[in-house]
C-alpha positions, 0 to 999 in steps of 0.5 A: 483456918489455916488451910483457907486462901487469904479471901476466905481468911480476909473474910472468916479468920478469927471469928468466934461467935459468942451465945448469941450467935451474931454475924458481925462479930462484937465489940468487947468495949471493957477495960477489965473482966470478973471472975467467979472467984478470988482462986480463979482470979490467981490462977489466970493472972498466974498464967495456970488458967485461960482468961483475960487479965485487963484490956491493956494485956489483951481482949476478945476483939483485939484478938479476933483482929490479930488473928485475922491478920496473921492469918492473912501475913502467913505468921504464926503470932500478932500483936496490935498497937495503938498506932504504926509507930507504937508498932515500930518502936515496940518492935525494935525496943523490946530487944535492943540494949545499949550497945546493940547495932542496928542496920537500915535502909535510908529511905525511910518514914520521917519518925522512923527515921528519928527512932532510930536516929535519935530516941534510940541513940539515946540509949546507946544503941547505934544505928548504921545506914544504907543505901537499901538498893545497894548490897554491897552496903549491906554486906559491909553494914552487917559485918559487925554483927548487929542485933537487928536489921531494918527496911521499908519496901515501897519506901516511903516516899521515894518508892525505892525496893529493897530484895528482901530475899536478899537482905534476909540472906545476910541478916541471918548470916549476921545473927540478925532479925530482919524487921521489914515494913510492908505498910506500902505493899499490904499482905496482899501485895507482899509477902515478907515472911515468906521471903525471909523476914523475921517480923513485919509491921504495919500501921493499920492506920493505911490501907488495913483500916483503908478509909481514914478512921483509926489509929493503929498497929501491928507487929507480926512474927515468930511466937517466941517474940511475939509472946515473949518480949514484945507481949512484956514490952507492950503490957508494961508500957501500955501501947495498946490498941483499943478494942472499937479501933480492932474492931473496925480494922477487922471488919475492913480486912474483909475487903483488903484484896479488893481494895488494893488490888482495885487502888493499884488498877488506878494507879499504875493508870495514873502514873502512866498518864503521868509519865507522858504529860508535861510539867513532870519531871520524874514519875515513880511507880515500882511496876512501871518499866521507868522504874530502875528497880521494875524487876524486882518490883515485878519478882517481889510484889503482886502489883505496884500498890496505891502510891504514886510520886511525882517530881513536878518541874519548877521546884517548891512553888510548882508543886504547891501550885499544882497540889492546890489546883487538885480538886478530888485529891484532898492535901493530907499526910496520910495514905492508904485510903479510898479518897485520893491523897496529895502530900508534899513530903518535904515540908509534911512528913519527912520535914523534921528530918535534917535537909541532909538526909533528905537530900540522901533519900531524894526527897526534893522541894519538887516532890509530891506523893500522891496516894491514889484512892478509889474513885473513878480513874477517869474523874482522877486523870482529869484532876491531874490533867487541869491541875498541870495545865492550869 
């Protein structure tokens, strides 16, 4: 499996077929599992025998899923979670301790930004903020060592880069895991590991399960973390997956590439319809040339992905003007999906964050993300159009 390309291993990586030779692959919907005898019981909860213990610990389907999937990121182990936060907070909790530094970009998710800002700081665990674009931050950042470095590239919803290269460099010079979301870029978009980073997380919420259906996560990495503190964190804390939700995004895996490379097609039309149209103050798209970091966006990820943010001119009730016009992009929070989606970060998802740090990442009343699906992108343009000029 490992010497497929990632289509084939979209399609085939993971599957063992049971007796019954089925060609979809099953659904193990059981919490726990039997055993022949009260000796083979000790031996695999001992960890001396192969079996499974309880479905919280692990699970024929969730395990097709998270092979999948590390096939596809290029990792060498995967852990699912019930959601992208689970994911995030298992990532970074089942190794901090008090005292413990973390660095990260600024630009970042609301809750992640509460994560690290709050829960965490609750356990004395300080986390230093930066400017992601800006080096020089970094180097000064990581001077006092710190036990994990955090970034989002695509941020969400500013669309900002970070040279993950480049920060993995400094991180490993620091003694520091790199930890990258690529939920924006998808393993097919990006490639972090290959790029230097230690472990990267997903919320499969998006664009993995990519038609509004379940919730979940992962994490990815080395087998030294994925099997050793983050395997005891996530038994004995309980952030699993189910096994129906495992089984849906393994099956949408099958078509990630089509999919996001068909949602990137519509979006970088979109965002260039966008950039000549009245009523917009500022577009952002990571490969369009207006994009201050279009380099790096061009050197880092294979296209510019689904997300398209806007600034529409007027402030607050423009933008909630032109987002109740939009008649095929539905108002939601989420992203990633095959129906076109329309946010206003402010007051949705970045809106229990203090006006301050919206402020520091650029998120204005003005802003509105759009998450471009998979309809006609002509039928989408025309949405646009009729929904800026009224």
């Amino acid at each position: 499996m490992d010497q497929w390309r990632p289509r084939t291993r979209q399609v085939r990586g993971g599957h063992e077929r049971t007796q019954f030779g089925e060609t979809a692959e099953g659904i193990f919907l059981t919490s726990g599992y039997v055993y022949d005898t009260a000796e083979e019981a000790a031996s695999v909860f001992k960890g001396d025998s192969e079996g499974y213990i309880y479905t919280r610990y692990g699970n024929p389907t969730i395990a097709t899923f998270e092979e999948r999937l590390r096939l596809l990121e290029g990792a060498e182990a995967a852990r699912a979670t019930a959601s992208g936060m689970a994911a995030v907070f298992a990532a970074l909790a089942c190794e901090a301790n008090t005292g413990d530094r973390i660095v990260a970009s600024r630009s970042l998710f609301g809750s992640t930004v509460a994560v690290l800002g709050q829960l965490l700081a609750r356990w004395g665990i300080e986390t230093t903020f930066v400017d992601g674009r800006d080096l020089d931050e970094w180097d000064r950042a990581l001077a006092q060592s710190p036990k994990f470095v955090y970034l989002e590239t695509p941020s969400n919803p500013m669309l900002e880069l970070v040279d993950i290269a480049a920060v993995a460099e400094r991180a490993h010079s620091a003694g520091a895991r790199l930890i990258v979301d690529n939920v924006f870029a998808t393993p097919v978009l990006q490639h972090p590991i290959e790029l230097g980073a230690d472990i990267v997380v997903y919320s499969t919420t998006k664009h993995l399960d990519g038609q509004g259906r379940t919730l979940g996560g992962a994490v990815l990495g080395s087998a030294e973390f994925i099997d050793g503190p983050l395997r005891e964190f996530q038994r004995h804390t309980g952030p699993s997956i189910s096994p129906f939700n495992a089984w849906v995004v393994a099956k949408s895996l099958e078509t990630l590439d089509l999919r996001v490379r068909e949602h990137s097609r519509n979006a970088e039309t979109l965002a260039a319809f966008l950039a000549g149209t009245g009523g917009i103050g500022r577009v952002l798209y990571p490969t369009a040339d207006s994009h201050p970091q279009v380099e790096l966006a061009r050197r880092q990820m294979e296209a510019g992905g689904s997300m398209v943010s806007v600034e529409i001119e007027g402030g607050r009730s423009a933008a909630f003007r032109f987002m109740n016009r939009l008649k095929l992009f539905d108002i939601s929070n989420n992203l990633g999906d095959t129906k076109s989606l329309a946010t206003h970060p402010a007051t949705t998802t970045h809106s229990k964050i203090t006006p301050e740090q919206r402020e520091s990442m650029g998120i204005t009343e003005s802003l509105v993300r759009l998450s471009v699906g998979l309809e006609d992108v002509e039928d989408l343009q025309e949405d646009l159009d009729r929904a800026l000029t009224g």
